[in-house]
mmCIF file as Biopython writes it, N, C-alpha, C and O atoms, coordinates in Angstrom:
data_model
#
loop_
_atom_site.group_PDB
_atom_site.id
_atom_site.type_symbol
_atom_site.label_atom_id
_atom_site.label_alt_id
_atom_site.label_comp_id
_atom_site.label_asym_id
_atom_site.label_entity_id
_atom_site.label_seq_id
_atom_site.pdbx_PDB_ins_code
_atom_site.Cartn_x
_atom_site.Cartn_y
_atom_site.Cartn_z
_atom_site.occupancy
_atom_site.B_iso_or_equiv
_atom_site.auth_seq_id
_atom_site.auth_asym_id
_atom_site.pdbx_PDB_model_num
ATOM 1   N N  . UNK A ? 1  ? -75.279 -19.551 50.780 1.0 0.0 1  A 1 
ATOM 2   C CA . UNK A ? 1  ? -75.347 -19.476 52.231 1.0 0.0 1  A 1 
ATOM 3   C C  . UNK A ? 1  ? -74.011 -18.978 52.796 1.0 0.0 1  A 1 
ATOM 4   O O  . UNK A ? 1  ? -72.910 -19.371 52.412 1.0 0.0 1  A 1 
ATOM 5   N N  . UNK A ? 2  ? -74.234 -18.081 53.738 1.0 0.0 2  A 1 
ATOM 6   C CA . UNK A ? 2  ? -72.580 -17.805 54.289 1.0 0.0 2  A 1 
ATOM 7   C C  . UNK A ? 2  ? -72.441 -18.493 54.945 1.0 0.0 2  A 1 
ATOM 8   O O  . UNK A ? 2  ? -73.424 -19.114 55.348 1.0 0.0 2  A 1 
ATOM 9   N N  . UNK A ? 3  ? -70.788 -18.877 55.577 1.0 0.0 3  A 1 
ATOM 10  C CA . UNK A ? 3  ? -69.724 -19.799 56.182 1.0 0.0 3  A 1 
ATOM 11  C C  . UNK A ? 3  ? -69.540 -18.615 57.261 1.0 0.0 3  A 1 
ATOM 12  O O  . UNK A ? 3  ? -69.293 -17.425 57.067 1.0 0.0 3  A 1 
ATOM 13  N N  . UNK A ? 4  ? -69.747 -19.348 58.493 1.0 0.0 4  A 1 
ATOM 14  C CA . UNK A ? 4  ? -68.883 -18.443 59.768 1.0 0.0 4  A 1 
ATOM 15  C C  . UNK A ? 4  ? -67.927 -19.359 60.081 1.0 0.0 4  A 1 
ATOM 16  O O  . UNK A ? 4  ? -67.941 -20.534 59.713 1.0 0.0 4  A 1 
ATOM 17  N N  . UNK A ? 5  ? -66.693 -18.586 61.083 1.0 0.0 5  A 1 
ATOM 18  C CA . UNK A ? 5  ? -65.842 -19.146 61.313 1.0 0.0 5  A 1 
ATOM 19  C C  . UNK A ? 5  ? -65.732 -18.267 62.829 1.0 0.0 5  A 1 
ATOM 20  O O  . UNK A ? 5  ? -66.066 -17.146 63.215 1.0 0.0 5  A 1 
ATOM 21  N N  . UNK A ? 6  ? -65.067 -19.465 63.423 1.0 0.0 6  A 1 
ATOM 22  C CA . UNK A ? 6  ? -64.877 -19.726 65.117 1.0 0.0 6  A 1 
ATOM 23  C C  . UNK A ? 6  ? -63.386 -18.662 65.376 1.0 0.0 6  A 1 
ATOM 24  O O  . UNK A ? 6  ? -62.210 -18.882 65.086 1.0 0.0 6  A 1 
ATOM 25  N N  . UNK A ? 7  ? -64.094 -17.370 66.093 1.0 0.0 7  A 1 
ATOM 26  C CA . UNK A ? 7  ? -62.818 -16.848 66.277 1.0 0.0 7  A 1 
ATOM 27  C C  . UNK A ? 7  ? -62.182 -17.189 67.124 1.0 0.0 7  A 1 
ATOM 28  O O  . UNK A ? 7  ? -61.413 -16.308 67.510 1.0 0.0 7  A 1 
ATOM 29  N N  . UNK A ? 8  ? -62.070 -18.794 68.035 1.0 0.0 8  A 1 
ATOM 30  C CA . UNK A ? 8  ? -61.490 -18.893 68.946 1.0 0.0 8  A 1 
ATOM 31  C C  . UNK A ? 8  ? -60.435 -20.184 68.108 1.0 0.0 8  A 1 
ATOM 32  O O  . UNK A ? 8  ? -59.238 -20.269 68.386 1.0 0.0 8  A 1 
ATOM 33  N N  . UNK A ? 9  ? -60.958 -20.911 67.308 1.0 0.0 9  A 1 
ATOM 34  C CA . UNK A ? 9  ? -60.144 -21.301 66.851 1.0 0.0 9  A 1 
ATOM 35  C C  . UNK A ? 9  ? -59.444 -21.558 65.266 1.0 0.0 9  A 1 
ATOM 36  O O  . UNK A ? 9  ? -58.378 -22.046 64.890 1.0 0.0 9  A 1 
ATOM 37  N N  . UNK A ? 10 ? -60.864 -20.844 64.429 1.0 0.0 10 A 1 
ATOM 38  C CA . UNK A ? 10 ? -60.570 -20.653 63.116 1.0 0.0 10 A 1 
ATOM 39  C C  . UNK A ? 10 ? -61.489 -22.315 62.208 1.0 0.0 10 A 1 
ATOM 40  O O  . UNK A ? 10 ? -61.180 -22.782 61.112 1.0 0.0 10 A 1 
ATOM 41  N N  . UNK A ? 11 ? -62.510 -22.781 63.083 1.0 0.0 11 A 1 
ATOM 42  C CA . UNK A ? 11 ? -62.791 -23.971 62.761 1.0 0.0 11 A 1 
ATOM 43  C C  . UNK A ? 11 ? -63.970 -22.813 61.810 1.0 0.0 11 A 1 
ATOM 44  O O  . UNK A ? 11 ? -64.335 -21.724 62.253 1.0 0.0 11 A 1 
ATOM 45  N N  . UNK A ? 12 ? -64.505 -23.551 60.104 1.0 0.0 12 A 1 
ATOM 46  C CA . UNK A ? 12 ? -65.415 -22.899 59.825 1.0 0.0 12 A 1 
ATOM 47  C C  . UNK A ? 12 ? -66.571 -23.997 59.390 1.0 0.0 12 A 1 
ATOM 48  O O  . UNK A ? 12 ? -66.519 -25.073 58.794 1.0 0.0 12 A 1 
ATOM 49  N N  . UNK A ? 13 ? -67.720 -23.156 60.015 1.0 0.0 13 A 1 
ATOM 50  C CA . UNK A ? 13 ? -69.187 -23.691 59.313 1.0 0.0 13 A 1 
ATOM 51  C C  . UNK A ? 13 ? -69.677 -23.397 58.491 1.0 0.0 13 A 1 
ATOM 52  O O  . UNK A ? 13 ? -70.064 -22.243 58.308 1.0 0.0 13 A 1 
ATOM 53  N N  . UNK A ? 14 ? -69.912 -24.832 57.297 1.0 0.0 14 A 1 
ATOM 54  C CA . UNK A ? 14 ? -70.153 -24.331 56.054 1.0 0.0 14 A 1 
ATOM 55  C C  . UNK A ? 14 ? -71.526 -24.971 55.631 1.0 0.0 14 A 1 
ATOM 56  O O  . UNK A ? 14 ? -71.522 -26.157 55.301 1.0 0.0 14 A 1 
ATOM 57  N N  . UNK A ? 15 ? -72.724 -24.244 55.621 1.0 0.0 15 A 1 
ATOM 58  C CA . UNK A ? 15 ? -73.933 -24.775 55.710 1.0 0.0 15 A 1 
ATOM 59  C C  . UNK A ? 15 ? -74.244 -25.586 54.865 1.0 0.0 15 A 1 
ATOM 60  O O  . UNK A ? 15 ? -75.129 -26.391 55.156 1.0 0.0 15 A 1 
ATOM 61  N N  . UNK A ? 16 ? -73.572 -25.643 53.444 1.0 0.0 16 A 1 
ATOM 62  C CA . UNK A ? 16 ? -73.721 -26.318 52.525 1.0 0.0 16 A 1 
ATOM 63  C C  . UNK A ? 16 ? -73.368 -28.032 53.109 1.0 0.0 16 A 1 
ATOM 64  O O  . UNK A ? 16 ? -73.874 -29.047 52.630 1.0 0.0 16 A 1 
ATOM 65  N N  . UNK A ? 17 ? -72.331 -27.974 54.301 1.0 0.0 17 A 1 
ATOM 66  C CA . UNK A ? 17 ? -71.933 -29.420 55.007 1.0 0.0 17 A 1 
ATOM 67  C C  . UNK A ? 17 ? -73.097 -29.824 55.863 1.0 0.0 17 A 1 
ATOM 68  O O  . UNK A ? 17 ? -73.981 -30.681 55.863 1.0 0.0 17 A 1 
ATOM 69  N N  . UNK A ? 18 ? -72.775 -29.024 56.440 1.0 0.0 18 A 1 
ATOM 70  C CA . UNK A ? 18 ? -73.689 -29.038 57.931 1.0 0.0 18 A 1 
ATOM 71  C C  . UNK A ? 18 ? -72.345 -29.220 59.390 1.0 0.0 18 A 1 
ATOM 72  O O  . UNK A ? 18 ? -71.291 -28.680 59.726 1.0 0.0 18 A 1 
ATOM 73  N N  . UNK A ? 19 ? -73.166 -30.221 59.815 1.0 0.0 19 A 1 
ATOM 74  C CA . UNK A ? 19 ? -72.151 -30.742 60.957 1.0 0.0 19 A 1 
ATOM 75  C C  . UNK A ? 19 ? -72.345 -32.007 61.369 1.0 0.0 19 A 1 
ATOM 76  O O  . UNK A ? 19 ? -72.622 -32.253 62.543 1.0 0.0 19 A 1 
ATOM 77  N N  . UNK A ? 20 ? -72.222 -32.916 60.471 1.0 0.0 20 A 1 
ATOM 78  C CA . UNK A ? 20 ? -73.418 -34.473 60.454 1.0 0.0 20 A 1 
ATOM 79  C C  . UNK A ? 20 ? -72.924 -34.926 62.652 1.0 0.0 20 A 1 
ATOM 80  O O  . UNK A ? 20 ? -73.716 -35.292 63.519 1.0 0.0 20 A 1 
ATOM 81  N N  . UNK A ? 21 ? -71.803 -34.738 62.751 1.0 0.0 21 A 1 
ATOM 82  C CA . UNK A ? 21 ? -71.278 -35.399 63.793 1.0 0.0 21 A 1 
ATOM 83  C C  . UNK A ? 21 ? -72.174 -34.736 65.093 1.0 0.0 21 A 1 
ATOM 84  O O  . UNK A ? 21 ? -72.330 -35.398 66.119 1.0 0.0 21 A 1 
ATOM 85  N N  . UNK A ? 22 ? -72.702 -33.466 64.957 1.0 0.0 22 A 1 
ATOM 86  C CA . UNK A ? 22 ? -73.504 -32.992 65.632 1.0 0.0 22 A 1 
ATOM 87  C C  . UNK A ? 22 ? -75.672 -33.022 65.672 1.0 0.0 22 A 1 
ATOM 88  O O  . UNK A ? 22 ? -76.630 -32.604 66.322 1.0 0.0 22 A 1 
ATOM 89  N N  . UNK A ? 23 ? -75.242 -33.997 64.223 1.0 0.0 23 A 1 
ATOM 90  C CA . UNK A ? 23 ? -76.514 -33.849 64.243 1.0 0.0 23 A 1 
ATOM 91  C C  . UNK A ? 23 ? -77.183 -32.833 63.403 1.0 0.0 23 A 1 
ATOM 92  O O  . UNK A ? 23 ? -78.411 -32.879 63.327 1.0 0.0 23 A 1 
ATOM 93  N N  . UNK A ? 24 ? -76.292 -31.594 62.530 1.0 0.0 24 A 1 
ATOM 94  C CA . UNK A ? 24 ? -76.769 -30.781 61.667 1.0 0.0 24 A 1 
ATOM 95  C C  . UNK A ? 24 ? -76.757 -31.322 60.432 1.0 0.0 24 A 1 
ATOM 96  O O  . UNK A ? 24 ? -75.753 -31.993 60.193 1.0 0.0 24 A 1 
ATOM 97  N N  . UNK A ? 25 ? -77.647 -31.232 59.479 1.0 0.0 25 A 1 
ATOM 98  C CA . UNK A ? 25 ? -78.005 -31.755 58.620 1.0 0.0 25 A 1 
ATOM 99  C C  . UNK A ? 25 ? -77.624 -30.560 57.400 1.0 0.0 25 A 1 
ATOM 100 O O  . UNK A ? 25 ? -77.847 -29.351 57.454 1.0 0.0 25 A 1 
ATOM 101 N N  . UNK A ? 26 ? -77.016 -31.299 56.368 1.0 0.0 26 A 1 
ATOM 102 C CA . UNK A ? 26 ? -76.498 -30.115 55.058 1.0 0.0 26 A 1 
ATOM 103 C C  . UNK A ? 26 ? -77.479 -29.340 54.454 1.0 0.0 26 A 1 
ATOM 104 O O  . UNK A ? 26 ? -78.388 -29.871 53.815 1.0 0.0 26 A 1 
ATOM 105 N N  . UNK A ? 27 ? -77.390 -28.189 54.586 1.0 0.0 27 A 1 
ATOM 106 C CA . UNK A ? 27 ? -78.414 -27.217 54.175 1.0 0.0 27 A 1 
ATOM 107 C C  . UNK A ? 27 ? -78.822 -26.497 55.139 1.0 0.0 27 A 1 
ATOM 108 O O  . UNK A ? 27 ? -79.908 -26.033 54.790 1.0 0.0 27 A 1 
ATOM 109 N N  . UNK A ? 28 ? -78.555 -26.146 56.151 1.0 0.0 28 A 1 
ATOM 110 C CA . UNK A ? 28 ? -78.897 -25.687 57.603 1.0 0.0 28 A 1 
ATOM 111 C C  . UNK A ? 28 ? -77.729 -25.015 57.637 1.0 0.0 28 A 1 
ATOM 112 O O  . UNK A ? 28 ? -76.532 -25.263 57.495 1.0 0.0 28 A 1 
ATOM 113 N N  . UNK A ? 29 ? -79.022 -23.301 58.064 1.0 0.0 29 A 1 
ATOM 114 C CA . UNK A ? 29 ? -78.127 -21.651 57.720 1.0 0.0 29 A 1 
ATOM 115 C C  . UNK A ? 29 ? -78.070 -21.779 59.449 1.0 0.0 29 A 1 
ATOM 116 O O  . UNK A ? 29 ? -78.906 -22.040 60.314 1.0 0.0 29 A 1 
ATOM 117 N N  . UNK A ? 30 ? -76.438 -21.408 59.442 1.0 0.0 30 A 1 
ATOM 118 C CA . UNK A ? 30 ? -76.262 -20.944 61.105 1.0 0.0 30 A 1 
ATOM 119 C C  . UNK A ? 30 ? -76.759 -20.556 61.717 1.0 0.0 30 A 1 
ATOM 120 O O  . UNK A ? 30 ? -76.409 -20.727 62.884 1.0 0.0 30 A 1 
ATOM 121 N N  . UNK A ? 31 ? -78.217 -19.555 61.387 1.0 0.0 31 A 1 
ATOM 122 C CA . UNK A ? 31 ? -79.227 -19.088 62.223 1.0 0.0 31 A 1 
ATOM 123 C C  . UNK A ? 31 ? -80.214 -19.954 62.703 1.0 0.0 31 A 1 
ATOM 124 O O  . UNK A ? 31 ? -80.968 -19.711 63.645 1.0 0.0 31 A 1 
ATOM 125 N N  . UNK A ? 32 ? -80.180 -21.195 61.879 1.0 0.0 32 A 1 
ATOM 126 C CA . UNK A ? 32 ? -81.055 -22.224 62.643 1.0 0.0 32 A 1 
ATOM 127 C C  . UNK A ? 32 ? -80.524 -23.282 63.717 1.0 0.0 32 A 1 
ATOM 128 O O  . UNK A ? 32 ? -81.115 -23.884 64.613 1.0 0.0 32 A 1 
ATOM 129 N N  . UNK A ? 33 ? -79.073 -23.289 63.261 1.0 0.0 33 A 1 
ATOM 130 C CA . UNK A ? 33 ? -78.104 -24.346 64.536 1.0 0.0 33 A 1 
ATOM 131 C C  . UNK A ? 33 ? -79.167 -24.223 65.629 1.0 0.0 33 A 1 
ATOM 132 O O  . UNK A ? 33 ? -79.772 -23.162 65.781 1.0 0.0 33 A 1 
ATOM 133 N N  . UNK A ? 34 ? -79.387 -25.233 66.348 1.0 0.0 34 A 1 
ATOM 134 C CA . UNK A ? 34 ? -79.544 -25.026 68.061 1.0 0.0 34 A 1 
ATOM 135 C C  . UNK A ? 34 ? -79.108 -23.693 68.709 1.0 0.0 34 A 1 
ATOM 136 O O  . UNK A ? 34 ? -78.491 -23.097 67.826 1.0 0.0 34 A 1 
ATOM 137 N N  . UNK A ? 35 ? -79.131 -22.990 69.756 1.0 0.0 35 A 1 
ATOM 138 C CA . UNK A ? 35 ? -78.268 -22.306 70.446 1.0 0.0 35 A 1 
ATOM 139 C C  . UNK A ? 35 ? -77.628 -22.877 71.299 1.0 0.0 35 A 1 
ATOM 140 O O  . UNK A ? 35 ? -76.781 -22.250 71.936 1.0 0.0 35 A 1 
ATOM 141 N N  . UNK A ? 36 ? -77.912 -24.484 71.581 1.0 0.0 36 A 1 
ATOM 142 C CA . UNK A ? 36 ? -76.607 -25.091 73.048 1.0 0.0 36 A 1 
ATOM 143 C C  . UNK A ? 36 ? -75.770 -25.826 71.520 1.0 0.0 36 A 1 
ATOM 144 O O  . UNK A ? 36 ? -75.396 -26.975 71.757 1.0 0.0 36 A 1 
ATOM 145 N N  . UNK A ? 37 ? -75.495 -25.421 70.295 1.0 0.0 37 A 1 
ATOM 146 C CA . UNK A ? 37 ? -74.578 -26.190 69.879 1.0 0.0 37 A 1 
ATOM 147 C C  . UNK A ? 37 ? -73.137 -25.471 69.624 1.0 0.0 37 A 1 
ATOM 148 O O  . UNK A ? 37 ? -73.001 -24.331 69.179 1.0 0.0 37 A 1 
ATOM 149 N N  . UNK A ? 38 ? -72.277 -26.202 69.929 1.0 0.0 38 A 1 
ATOM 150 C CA . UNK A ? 38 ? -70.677 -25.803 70.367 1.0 0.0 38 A 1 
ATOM 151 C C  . UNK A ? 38 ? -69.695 -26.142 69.121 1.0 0.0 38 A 1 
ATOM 152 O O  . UNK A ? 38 ? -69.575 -27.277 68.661 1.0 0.0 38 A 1 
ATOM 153 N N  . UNK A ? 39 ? -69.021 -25.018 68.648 1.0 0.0 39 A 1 
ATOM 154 C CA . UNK A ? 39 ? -67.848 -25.468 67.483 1.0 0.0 39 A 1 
ATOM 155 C C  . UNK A ? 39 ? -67.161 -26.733 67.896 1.0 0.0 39 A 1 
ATOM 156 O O  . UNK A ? 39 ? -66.650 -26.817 69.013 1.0 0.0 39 A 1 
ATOM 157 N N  . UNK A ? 40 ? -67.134 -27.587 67.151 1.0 0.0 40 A 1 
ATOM 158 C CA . UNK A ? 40 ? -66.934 -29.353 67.455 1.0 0.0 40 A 1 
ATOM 159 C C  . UNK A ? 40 ? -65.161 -29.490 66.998 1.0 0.0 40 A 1 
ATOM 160 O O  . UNK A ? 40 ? -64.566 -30.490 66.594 1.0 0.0 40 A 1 
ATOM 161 N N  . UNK A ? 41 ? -64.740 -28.374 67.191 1.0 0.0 41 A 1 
ATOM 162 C CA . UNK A ? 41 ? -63.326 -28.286 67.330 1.0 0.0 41 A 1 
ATOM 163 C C  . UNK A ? 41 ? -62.833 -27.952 68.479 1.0 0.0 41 A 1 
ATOM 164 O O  . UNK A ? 41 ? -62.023 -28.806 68.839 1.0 0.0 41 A 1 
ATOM 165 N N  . UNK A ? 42 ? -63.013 -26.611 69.658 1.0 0.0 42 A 1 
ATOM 166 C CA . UNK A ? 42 ? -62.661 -26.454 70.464 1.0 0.0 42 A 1 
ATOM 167 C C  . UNK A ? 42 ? -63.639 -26.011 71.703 1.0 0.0 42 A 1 
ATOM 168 O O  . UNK A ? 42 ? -63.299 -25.706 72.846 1.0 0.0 42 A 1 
ATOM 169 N N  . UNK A ? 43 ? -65.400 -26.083 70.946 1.0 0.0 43 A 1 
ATOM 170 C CA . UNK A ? 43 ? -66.303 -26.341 72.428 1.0 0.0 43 A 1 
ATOM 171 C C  . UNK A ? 43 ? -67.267 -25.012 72.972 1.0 0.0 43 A 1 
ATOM 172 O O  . UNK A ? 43 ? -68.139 -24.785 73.810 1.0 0.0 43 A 1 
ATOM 173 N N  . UNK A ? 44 ? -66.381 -24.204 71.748 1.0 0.0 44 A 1 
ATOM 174 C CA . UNK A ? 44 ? -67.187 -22.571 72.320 1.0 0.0 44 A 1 
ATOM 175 C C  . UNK A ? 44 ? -68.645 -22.658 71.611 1.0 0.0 44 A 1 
ATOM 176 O O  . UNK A ? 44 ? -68.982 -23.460 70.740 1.0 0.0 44 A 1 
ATOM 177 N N  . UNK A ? 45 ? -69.362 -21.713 72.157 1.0 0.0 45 A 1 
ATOM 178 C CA . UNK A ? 45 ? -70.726 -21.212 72.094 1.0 0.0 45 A 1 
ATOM 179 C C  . UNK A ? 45 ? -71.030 -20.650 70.122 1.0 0.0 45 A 1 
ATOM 180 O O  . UNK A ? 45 ? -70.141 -20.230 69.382 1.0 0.0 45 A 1 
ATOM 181 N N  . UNK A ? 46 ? -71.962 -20.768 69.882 1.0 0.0 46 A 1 
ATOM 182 C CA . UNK A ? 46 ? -72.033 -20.156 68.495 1.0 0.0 46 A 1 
ATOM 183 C C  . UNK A ? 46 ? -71.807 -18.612 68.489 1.0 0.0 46 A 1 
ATOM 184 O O  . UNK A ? 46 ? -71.751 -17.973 67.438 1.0 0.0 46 A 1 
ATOM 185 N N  . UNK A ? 47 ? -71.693 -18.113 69.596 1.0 0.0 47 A 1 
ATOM 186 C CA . UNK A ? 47 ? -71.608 -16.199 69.972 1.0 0.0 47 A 1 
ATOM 187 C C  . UNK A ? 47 ? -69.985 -16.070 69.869 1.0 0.0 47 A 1 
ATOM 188 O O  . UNK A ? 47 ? -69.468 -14.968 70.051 1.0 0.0 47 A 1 
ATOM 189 N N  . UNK A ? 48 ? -69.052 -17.417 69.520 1.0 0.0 48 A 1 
ATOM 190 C CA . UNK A ? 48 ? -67.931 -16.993 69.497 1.0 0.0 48 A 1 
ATOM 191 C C  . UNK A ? 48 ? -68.055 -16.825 67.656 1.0 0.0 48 A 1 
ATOM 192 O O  . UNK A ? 48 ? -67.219 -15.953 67.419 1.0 0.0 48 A 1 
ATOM 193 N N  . UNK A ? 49 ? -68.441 -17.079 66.836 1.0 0.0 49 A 1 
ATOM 194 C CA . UNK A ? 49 ? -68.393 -17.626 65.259 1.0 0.0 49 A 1 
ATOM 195 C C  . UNK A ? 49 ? -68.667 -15.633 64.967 1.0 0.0 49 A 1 
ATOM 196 O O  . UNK A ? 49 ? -68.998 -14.681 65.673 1.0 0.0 49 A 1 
ATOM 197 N N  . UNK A ? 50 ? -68.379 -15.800 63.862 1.0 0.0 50 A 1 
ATOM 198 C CA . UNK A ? 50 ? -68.513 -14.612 63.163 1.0 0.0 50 A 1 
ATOM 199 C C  . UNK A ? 50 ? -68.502 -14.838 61.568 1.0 0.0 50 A 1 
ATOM 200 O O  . UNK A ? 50 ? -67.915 -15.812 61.095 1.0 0.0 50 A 1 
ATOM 201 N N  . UNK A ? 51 ? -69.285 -13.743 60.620 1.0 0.0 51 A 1 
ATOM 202 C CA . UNK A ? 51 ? -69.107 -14.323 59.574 1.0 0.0 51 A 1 
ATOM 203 C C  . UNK A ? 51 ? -68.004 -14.451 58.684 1.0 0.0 51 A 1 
ATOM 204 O O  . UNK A ? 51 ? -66.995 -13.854 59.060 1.0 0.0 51 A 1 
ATOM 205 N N  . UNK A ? 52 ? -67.927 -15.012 57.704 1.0 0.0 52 A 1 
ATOM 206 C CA . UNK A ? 52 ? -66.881 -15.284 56.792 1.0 0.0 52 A 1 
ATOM 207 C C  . UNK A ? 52 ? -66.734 -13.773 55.929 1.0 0.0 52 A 1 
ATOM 208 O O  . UNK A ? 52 ? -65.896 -13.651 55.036 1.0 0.0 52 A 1 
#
């Protein structure tokens, strides 16, 4: 699975984790995130992330 990372602050999502604190569950490809869910480092939109 690819890892994007937050070009606003360099935080990266690694699907193999997930994002338990958000509620994403490990195994969940960035294309399925929610669209209201926000890099849980500094708050931006998933349209800021780009891939790894």
């Amino acid at each position: 699975m690819t890892k994007y990372v937050c070009i606003v602050c360099g935080y990266i999502y690694d699907p193999e984790v997930g994002d338990a604190d958000s509620g994403i569950k490990p195994g969940t490809a960035f294309e399925d995130i929610p669209d209201d869910w926000v890099c849980p480092m500094c708050g931006v939109g998933k349209d800021q992330f780009e891939k790894e």
